[in-house]
N, C-alpha and C positions, 0 to 999 in steps of 0.2 A: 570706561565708556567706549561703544561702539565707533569703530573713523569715522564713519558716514557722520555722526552726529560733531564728533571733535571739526569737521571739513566744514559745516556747516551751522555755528556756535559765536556766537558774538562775544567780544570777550567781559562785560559785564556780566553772560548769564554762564559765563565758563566758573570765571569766578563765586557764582552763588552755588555753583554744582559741585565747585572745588571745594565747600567751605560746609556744604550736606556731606559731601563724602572723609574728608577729612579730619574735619572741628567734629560736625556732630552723630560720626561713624555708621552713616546710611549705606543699608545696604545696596547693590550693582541693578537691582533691579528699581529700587526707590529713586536711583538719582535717573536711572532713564526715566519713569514715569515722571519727574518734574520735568525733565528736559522736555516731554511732549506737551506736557500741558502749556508749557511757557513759550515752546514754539508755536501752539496753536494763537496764542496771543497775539505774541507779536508780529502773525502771519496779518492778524486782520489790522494791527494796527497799521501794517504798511498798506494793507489793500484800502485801509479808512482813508488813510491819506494821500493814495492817488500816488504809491511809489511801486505797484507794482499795474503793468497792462490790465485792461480790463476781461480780456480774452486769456489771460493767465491761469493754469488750474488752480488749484487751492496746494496739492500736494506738491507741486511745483513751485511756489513761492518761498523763495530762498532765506533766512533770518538773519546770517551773518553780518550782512550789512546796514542793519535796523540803527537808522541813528536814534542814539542814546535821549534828546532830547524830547522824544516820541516817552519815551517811557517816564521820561521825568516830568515832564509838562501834564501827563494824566492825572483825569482828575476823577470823584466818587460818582459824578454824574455820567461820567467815560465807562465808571466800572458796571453800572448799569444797564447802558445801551450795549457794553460786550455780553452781559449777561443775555438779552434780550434778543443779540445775532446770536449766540449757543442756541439758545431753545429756537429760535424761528428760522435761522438759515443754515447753524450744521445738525438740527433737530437732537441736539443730546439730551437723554431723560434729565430727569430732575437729579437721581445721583450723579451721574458726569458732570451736571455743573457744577454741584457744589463742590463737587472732587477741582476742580477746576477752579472753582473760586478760591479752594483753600489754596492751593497751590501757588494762586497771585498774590494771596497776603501773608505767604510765608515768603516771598520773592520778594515785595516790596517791603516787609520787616526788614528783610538781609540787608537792603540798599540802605534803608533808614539808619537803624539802627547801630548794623554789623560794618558796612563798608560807608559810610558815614557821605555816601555821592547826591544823596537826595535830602532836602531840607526836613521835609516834611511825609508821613505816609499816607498819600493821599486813602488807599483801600482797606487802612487802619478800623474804621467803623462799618465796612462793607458786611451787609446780612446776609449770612448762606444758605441758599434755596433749605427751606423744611425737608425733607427726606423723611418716608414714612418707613417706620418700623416694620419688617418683613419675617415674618419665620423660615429659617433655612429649610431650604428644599433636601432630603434625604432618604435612604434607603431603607424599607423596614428592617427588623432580623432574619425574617425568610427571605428579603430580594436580595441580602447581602451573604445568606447562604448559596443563593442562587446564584450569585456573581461570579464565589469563589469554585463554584461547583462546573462553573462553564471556559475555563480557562483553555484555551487548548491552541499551541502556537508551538513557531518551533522554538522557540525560549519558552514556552511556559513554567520552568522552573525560576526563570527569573522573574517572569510577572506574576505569578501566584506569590512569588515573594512581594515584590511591591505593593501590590493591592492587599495581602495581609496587615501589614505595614499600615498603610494608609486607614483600613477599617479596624485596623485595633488600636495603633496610636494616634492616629488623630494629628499626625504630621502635615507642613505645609507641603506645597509641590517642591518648592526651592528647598525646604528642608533634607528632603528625599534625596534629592539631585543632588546635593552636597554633599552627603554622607562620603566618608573615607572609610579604610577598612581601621584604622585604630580607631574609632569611632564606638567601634564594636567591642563591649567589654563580655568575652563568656564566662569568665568566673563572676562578674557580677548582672549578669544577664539584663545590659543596659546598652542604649545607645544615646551618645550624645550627639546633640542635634545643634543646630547655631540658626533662631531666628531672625525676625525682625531688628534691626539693627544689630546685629550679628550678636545678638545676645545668646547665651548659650543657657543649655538646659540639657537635663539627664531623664531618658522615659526609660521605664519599667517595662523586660519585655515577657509575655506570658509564654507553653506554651510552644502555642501556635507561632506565633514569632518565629521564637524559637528555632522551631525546626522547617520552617519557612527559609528562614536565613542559613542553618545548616546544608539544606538541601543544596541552595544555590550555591553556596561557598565555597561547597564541595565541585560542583560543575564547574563555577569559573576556577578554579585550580588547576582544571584539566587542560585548560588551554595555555600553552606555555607562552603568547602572547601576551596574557591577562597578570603574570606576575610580575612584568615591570609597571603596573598601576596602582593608584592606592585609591585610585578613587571605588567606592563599591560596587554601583552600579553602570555598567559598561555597553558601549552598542556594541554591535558585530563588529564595525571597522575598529573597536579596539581601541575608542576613549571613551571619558567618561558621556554617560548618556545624557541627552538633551532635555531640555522640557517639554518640547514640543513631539520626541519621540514618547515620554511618559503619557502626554494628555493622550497620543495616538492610542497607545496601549488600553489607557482606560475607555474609551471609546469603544476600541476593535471589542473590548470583552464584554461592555454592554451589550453590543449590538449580539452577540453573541449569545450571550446570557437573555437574551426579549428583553432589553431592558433600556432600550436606545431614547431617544425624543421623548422623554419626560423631565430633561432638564438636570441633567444627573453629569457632574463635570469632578475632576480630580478634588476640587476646591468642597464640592456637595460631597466626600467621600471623608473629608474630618469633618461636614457635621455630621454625618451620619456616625463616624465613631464617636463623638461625643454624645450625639443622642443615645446611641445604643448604652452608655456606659452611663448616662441619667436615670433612662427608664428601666433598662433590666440590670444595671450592676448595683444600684443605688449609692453612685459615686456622688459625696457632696459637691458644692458648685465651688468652694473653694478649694479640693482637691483639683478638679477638674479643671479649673482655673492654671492650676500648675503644670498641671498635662500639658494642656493645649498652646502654652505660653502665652496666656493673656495678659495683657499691662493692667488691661482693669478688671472687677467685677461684671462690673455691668456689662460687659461684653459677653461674659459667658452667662449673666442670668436669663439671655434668650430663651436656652436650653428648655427653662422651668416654665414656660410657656407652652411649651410642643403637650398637646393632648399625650398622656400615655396610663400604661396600666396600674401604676400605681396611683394616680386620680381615681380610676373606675373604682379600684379595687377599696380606696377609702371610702368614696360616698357609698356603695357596697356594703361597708362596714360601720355603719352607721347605728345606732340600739334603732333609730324607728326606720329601718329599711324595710320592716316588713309588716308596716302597721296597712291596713286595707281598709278601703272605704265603707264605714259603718250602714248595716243594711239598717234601713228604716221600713217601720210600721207603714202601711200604707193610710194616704189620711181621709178620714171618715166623712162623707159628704153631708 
């Protein structure tokens, strides 16, 4: 966990972060995102209760010293009215809260249940905002030739590698950034990858991959800074690269590519490898499933949703697609 956060962490909610990371092996990025959601809480609970100035920013309001009794004395009618400051005074769509609501009833389980400080949970029967079913936003097969067609930087062999990557494998951003070079098997032309609670998984790589990855492996080699790291993917200053340099990358090359502000982010770049490998590879949803490293089903039967050409191509192929409408006699007055 980041200092700023460990400086500023109460130690009930240190403990529920010690116990995500530890007990139930959350990854570095999962235990910061509970830390926000739960400091957003207990931001307002101090401000509910008249312990922080009125004239106080919001991002300025400290958590560390949140007395505990604040948290324990809540109640389902509390978890409401917080629901109600989300939407009306920090305006967060409909997913933010509910991301947010889950967040407080994973927090208030721990207390209950795990650290055994609270009698009762109180936000145990708390309902989380509906969130409407969304089809992901993605690249066609030409905008994604176009992307790879427009690369041009002074690393472009390393981001032509990346964005390969990303639009054939269907990798997360964290997955990418973590890659190490043993990672990289070339006799069995696979990379292991370590998701979502550091689960680990094996992609097949085509190809393109391939010598995507060649190209670049062969360059960083050449710099003799680059051989005391394992990590694979490196900035100039010569460690492993960031994430927020990677979003930069995909950015810079939309913008590049005409392909800027249509909503197209690292995250839109596996589904867009996952669409592409629905509609034109005709990969089932349970192969695909394995790609992508989904826990469930249903996450990946989005995909089967997305309009594509094999829809067209069935109703197309239908015995009465070419039945026309019967001319008739004209009728006799």
């Amino acid at each position: 966990m980041r200092q700023d956060y460990i400086n500023d962490c109460p130690g009930f909610l240190m403990d529920f972060l010690t116990n995500l990371k530890l007990v139930r092996d959350r990854a570095d990025r999962t235990e910061e995102a509970y830390y926000i959601d739960i400091r957003t809480f207990l931001r307002y609970l101090k401000s509910k209760n008249g312990l922080v100035s009125k004239d106080t920013e919001y991002k300025d309001i400290r958590i560390a010293d949140t007395p505990f009794p604040l948290v324990e004395n809540f109640t389902i009618n509390d978890a409401y009215m917080y629901l109600r400051y989300l939407r009306d005074e920090r305006h967060n769509s409909t997913a933010t809260r509910a991301r947010k609501c889950s967040s407080l009833k994973q927090f208030y389980f721990y207390l209950n249940k795990k650290a055994m400080r609270i009698k009762s949970n109180p936000v145990a029967d708390l309902e989380l905002p509906k969130v409407k079913n969304k089809l992901p936003k993605f690249l066609s097969l030409e905008e994604s030739k176009q992307l790879l067609g427009s690369v041009d930087s002074s690393n472009a062999i390393r981001d032509y590698c990346i964005l390969t990557l990303f639009l054939n494998c269907g990798m997360r951003l964290s997955e990418l950034v973590g890659l190490d070079l043993n990672d990289y098997s070339r006799d069995n032309r696979t990379l292991r990858l370590f998701g979502k609670g550091s689960k680990e998984r094996i992609v097949y790589l085509n190809d393109a991959c391939v010598a995507a990855l060649e190209a670049y492996l062969t360059e960083r080699a050449s710099d003799e800074k680059n051989k005391q790291l394992n990590a694979m993917f490196i900035s100039r200053n010569h460690t492993r690269i960031s994430t927020r340099r990677v979003q930069l990358i995909v950015e810079e090359n939309l913008k590049k590519a005409g392909l800027a502000n249509i909503g197209i982010s690292t995250h839109k770049l596996r589904h867009t490898a996952a669409t592409l490998m629905y509609q034109h590879g005709n990969v089932d949803t349970l192969v695909l499933k394995e790609i992508l490293g989904h826990k469930s089903i249903s996450t990946t039967e989005i995909y089967t949703h997305l309009g594509n050409e094999s829809i067209k191509q069935a109703a197309e192929a239908s015995p009465l697609a070419d039945m026309k409408l019967p001319s008739r006699s004209k009728k006799t007055k």
